[in-house]
ROFIDREN-271149 format. One line per field, with one value per residue: y, x, z of N, C-alpha, C in turn; residue in one letter. Coordinates in steps of 0.2 Angstrom, whole numbers. Each point is the difference from the previous one (the first is absolute). Layout:
% ROFIDREN-271149
ny <- [Y_...]
nx <- [X_...]
nz <- [Z_...]
cay <- [Y_...]
cax <- [X_...]
caz <- [Z_...]
cy <- [Y_...]
cx <- [X_...]
cz <- [Z_...]
residu <- [A_...]
END
This chain:
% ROFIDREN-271149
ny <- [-62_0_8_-5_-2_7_1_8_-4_-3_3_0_-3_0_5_6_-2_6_5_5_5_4_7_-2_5_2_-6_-9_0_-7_-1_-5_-1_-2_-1_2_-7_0_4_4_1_-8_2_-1_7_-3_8_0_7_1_4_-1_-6_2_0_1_6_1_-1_4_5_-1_3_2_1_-4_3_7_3_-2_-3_-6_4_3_5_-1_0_7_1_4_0_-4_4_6_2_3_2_2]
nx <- [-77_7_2_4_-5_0_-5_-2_3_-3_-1_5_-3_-3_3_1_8_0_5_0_2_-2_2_3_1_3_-6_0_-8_-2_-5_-2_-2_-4_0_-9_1_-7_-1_0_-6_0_5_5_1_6_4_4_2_6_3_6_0_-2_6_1_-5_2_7_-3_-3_5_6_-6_2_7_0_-4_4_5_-2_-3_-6_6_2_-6_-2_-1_-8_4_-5_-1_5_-3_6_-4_5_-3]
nz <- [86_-1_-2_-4_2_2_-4_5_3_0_-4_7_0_-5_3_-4_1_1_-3_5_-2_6_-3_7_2_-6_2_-3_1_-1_-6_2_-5_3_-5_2_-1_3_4_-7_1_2_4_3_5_-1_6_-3_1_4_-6_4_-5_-5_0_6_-2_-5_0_4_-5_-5_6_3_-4_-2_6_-3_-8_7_-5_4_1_2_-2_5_-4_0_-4_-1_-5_5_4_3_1_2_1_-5]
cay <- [-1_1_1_-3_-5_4_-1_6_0_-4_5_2_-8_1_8_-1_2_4_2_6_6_6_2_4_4_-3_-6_-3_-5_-4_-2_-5_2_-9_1_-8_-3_-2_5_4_7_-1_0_1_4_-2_1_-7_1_8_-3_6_0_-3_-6_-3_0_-3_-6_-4_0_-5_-7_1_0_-7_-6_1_-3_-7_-3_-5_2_5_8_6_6_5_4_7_3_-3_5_5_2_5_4_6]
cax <- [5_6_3_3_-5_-9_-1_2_9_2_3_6_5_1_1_8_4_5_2_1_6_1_5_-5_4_8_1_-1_-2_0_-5_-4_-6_-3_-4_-2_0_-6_-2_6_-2_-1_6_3_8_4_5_6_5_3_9_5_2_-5_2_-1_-8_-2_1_-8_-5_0_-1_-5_-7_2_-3_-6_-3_3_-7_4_-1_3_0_-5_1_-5_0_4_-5_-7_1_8_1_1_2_-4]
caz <- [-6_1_-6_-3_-2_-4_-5_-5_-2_-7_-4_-1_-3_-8_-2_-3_8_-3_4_-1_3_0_3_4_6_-2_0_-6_1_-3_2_-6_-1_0_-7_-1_-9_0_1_0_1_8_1_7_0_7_1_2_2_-5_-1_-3_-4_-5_-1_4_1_-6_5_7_-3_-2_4_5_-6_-2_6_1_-5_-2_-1_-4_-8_-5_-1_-4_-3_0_-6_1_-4_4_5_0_7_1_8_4]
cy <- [5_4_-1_-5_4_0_5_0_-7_2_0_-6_3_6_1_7_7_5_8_3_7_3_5_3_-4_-6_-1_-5_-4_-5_-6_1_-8_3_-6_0_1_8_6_6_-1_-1_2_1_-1_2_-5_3_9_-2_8_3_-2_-6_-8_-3_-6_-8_-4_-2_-5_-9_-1_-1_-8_-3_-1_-6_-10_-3_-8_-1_6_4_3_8_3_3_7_5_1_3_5_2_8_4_6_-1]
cx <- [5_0_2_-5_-5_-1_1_8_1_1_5_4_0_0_7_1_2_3_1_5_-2_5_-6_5_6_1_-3_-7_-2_-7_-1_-7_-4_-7_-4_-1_-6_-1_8_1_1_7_2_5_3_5_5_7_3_6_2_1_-4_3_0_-9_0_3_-3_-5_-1_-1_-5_-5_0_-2_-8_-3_-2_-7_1_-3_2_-1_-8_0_-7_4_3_-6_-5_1_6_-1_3_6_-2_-4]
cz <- [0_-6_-2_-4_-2_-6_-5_-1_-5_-4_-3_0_-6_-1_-2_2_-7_9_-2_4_0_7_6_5_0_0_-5_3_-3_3_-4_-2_-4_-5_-1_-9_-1_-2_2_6_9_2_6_-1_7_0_2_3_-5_3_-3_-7_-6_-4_6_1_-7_3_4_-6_-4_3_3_-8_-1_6_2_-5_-2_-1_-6_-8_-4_4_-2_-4_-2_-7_2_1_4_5_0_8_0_5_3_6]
residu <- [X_X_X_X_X_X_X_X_X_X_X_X_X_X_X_X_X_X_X_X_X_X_X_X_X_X_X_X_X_X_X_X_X_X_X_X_X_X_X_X_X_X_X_X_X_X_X_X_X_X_X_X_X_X_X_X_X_X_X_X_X_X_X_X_X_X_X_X_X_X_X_X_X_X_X_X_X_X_X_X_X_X_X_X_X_X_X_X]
END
């Protein structure tokens, strides 16, 4: 069976797409972060790129968040309350 088809990745058909910015060795990198709806607390962090500028990084972010997120039932969404994310 091909990745794309396993089962511990369904999930992420119905995870909600947020995104993050930290600034690391004078770059800006930009991650998305796939939030499953089911279970808040299981989630997947993926480096997407680092940009000169934190304006520029917020530009990729947001765009890379609206392509991740395209789902033809909406937008899923996670109670805020139900996970934190640490950077430490």
């Amino acid at each position: 069976m091909n990745k794309r088809n396993r089962p511990e990745s369904k999930w992420l058909l119905d995870a909600e797409v947020q995104y993050k910015i930290d600034k690391h060795k004078g770059r800006w990198e930009v991650s998305l972060m796939f939030i499953d709806t089911k279970d808040p607390k299981h989630l997947l962090i993926k480096k997407i790129g680092d940009y000169r500028s934190k304006k520029l990084a917020e530009i990729y972010a947001k765009n890379m968040q609206k392509t991740a997120a395209k789902d033809f039932r909406g937008t899923q969404k996670v109670n805020k309350d139900d996970y934190h994310i640490n950077n430490n």
